[in-house]
C-alpha positions in Angstrom: 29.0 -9.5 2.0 28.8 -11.1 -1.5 31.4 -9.9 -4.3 31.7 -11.5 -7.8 34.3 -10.2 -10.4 32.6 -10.0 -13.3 36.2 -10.8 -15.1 36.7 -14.0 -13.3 33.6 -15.0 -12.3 34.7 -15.5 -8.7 32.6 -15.1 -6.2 33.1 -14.6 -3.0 30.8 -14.4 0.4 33.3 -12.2 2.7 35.6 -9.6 2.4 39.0 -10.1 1.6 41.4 -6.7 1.7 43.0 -7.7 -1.5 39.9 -8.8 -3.8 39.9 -5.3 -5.6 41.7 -5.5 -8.7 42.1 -2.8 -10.9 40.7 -3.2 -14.6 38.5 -5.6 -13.2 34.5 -5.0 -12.8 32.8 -6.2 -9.5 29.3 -6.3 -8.2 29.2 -6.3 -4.5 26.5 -6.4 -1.8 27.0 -5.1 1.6 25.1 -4.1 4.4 25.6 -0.8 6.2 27.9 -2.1 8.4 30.3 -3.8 6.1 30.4 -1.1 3.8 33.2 1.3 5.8 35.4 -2.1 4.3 35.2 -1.0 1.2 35.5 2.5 1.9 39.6 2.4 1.1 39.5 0.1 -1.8 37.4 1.8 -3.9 37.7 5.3 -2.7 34.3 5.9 -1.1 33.8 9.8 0.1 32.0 9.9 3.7 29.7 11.3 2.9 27.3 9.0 1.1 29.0 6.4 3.6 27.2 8.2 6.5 24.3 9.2 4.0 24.3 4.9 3.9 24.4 4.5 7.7 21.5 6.1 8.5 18.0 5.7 7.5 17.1 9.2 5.5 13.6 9.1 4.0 15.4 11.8 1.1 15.6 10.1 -2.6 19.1 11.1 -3.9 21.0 10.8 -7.4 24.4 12.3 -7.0 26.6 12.8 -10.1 30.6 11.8 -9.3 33.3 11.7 -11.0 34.5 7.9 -9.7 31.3 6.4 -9.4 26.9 7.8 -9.6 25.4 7.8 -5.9 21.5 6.2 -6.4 19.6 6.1 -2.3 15.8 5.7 -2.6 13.3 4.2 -0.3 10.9 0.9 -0.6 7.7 0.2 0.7 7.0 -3.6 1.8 3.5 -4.8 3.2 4.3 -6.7 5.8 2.0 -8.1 8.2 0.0 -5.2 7.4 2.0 -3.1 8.1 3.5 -0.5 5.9 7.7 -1.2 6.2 10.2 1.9 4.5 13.2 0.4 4.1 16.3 2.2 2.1 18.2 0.8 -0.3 21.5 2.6 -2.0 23.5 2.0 -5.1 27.1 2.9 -6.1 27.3 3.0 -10.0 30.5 3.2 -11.5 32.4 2.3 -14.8 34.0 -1.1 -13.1 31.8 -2.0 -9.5 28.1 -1.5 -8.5 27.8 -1.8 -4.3 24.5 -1.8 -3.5 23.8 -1.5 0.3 21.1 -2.7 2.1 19.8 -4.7 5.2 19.7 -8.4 5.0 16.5 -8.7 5.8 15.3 -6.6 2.4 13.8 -7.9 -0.4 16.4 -6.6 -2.6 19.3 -8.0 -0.6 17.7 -11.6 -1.6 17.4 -11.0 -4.9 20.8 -9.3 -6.0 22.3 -12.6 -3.7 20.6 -14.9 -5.8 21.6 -13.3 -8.8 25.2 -13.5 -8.0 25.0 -16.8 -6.4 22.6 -18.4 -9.1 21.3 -17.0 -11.9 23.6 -14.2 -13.1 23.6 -14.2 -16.3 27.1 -12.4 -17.8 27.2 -10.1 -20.7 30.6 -10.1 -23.1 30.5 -6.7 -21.8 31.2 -5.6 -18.2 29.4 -2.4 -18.7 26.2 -3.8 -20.1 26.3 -6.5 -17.4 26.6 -3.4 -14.7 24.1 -1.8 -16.6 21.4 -4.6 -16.2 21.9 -5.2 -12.9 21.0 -1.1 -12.0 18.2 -1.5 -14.5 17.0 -5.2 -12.7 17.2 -3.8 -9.0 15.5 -0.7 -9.7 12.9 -2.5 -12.2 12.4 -5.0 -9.0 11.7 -2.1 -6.4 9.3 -1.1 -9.3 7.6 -4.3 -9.1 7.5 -4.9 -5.3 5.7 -1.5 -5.2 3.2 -2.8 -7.4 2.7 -6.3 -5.4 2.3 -3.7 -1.7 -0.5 -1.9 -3.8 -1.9 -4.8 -4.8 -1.8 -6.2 -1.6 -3.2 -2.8 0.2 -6.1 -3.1 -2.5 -7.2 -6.1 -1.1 -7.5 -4.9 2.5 -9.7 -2.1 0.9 -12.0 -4.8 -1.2 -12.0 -6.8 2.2 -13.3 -3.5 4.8 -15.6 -2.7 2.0 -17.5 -6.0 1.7 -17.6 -6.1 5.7 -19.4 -2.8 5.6 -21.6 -3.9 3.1 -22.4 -7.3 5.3 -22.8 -5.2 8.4 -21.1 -2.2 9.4 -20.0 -1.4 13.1 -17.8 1.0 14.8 -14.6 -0.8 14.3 -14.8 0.0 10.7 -13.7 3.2 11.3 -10.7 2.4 12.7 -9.8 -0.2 10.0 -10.2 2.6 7.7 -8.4 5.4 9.5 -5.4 2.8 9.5 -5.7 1.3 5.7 -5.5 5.4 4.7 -2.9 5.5 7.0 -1.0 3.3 4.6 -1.8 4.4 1.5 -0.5 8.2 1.9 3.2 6.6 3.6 2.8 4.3 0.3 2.1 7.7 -2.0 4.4 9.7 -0.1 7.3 6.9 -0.6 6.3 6.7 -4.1 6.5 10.3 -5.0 10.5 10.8 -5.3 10.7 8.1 -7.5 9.2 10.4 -10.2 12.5 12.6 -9.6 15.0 9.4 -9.9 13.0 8.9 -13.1 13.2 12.2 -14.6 16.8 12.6 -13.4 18.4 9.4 -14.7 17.0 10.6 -18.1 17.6 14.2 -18.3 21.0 14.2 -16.6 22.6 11.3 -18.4 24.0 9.0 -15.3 27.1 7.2 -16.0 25.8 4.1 -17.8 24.0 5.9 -20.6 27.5 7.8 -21.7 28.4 4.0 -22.9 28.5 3.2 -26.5 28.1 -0.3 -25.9 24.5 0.1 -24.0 23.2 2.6 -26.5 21.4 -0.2 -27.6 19.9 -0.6 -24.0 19.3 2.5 -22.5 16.8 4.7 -23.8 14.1 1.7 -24.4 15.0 0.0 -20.7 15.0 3.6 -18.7 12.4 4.8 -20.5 10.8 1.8 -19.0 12.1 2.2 -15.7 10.4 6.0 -16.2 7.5 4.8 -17.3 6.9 2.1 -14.6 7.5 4.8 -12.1 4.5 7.1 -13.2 2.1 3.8 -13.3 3.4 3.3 -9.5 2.3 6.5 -8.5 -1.0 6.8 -10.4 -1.6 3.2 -9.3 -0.6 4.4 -5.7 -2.8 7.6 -6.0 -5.7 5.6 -7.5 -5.4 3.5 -3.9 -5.0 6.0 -1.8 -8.6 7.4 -3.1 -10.0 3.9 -2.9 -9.4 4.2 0.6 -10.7 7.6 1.5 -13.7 6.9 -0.7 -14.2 3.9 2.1 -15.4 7.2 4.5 -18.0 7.7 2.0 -19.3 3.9 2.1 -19.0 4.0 6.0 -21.1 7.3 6.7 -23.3 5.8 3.6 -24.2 2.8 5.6 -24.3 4.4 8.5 -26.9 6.7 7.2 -28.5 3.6 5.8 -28.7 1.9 9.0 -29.9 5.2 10.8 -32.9 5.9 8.3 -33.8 2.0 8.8 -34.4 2.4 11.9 -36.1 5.7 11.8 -38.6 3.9 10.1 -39.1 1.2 12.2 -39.7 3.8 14.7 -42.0 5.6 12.0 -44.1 2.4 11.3 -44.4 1.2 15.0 -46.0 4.5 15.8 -48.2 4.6 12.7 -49.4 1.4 14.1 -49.7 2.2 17.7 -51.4 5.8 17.1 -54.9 3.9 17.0 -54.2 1.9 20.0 -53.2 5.1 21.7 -56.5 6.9 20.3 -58.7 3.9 21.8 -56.8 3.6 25.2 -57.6 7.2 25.8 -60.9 6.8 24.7 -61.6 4.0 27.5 -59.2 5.6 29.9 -61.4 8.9 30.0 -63.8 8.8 33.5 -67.3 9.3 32.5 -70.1 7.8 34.6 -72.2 7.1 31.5 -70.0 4.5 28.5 -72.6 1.5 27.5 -69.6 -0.3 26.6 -68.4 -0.8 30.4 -71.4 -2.7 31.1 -71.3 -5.3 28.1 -69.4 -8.9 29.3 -67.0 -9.3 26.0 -66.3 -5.4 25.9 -62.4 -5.8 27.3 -61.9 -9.1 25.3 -63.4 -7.7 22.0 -61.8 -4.6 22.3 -58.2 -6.5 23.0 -58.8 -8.5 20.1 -59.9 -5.1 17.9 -56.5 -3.9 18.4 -54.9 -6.8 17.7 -56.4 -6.9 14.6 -55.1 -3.0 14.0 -51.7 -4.5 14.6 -51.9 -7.3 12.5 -54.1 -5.1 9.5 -51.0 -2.3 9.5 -48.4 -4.9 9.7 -50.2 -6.7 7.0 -50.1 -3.2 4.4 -46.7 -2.2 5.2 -45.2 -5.8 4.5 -47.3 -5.3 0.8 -46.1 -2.0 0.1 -42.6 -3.7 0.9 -41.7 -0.7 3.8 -41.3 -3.2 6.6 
């Protein structure tokens, strides 16, 4: 656990029963499991505690007197692999909690920026206000670099299948698609936090003293949202659109060798035509009795072979 008093500028890395001061304004980062500490200190209802304890794939904004309740899910790329992971704020006048694993990106990044580059407002509210606009403008981003990210592993099946395509494709694709629609359906509630934060006024736009902030940075933040999605829509069609290029090239490589087949037996029907002539049993065929007949003839339909393989490589069909 990380807590720095904004009116100090003490920090702290554990949790001391005492540290809550009132009149003071905190920013404090928890995990799950430390956050029934703070429960008593600054009046946490259980509800959200146990909404923080488990993983619920449900966006939330909840409106309360002491404090706003913010829960939304991320989406990381890791290893290829598409990783939901939840992150949830407490916004109030004097402390923002945000809760979250250690292992999440944004548990790194609100550390750092009370260990290390914090930069403090004259104002306690506007530095409270920056920091809900910075994490949720960083979840923004992250979602961005994932798309990015999943975009490549699109661009990278679809040059394979142009270089050669084989039955593994298919599952490649089946599991990049796979991605994308967790990635859009991850995506998708952020358009209500969006809508919400603005239409419903959350606690930090009811400030005078971040007037100056709020409608040009949450518009932003509203904004950024809708790009994520379209972007995320826009890759999620990218991928089913690899289907297309698969059956394409599939099709491609089918009707290639249909011709080959085509070609080889508009080259053999001669030979076939003169083998059955010289197969048929007639007492009577001149031919039988010359010396060179079975070496001209081999060499005859050779030259048929040679002639039609000749023609085809000029009209450019073989």
């Amino acid at each position: 656990m990380y807590i720095i008093d904004l009116s100090t500028k003490d920090i702290m890395n554990e949790f001391n029963k005492n540290f809550y001061k009132k009149g003071n304004s905190y920013i404090i980062l928890s995990t799950p499991d430390e956050l029934n500490l703070l429960q008593e200190p600054l009046d946490i209802d259980q509800d959200t505690l146990e909404d923080c304890l488990e993983f619920d794939e449900n966006t939330k904004l909840d409106l309360f007197d002491k404090y706003d309740f913010l829960s939304l899910n991320t989406c990381e790329l890791i290893e290829k692999k598409a990783i939901i992971k939840e992150v949830n704020l407490y916004l109030s006048d004097c402390f923002i909690v945000v809760v979250v694993e250690e292992n999440h990106f944004i548990y790194n990044y609100v550390k750092n920026m009370i260990t290390k580059n914090l930069e403090l407002e004259k104002s306690s509210t506007v530095t409270l206000f920056k920091i809900n606009y910075s994490i949720i403008k960083e979840v923004i981003l992250v979602g961005f670099e994932t798309l990015d990210k999943v975009e490549d592993l699109i661009l990278k099946i679809e040059d394979g299948m142009m270089d050669k395509v084989c039955s593994d494709h298919i599952e490649d694709i089946n599991y990049i698609r796979g991605i994308t629609r967790t990635i859009v359906k991850n995506t998708r509630p952020l358009l209500y936090i969006g809508d919400r934060i603005l239409k419903e006024n959350i606690r930090y736009l009811k400030h005078s003293d971040v007037k100056k902030y709020n409608l040009e940075n949450f518009q932003d933040i509203d904004f950024g949202i809708d790009k994520l999605y379209t972007f995320a829509i826009s890759t999620r069609e990218l991928a089913d659109k690899l289907l297309d290029i698969y059956s394409s090239r599939v099709g491609e490589k089918t009707n290639s060798l249909i011709t080959k087949l085509t070609l080889l037996t508009a080259i053999s029907t001669p030979l076939t035509v003169i083998t059955g002539i010289y197969g048929m049993n007639f007492r009577y065929m001149p031919e039988l009795d010359f010396v060179f007949a079975y070496p001209l003839t081999l060499l005859f339909m050779l030259m048929i072979i040679l002639i039609g393989i000749i023609i085809f490589k000029i009209k450019k069909i073989l």
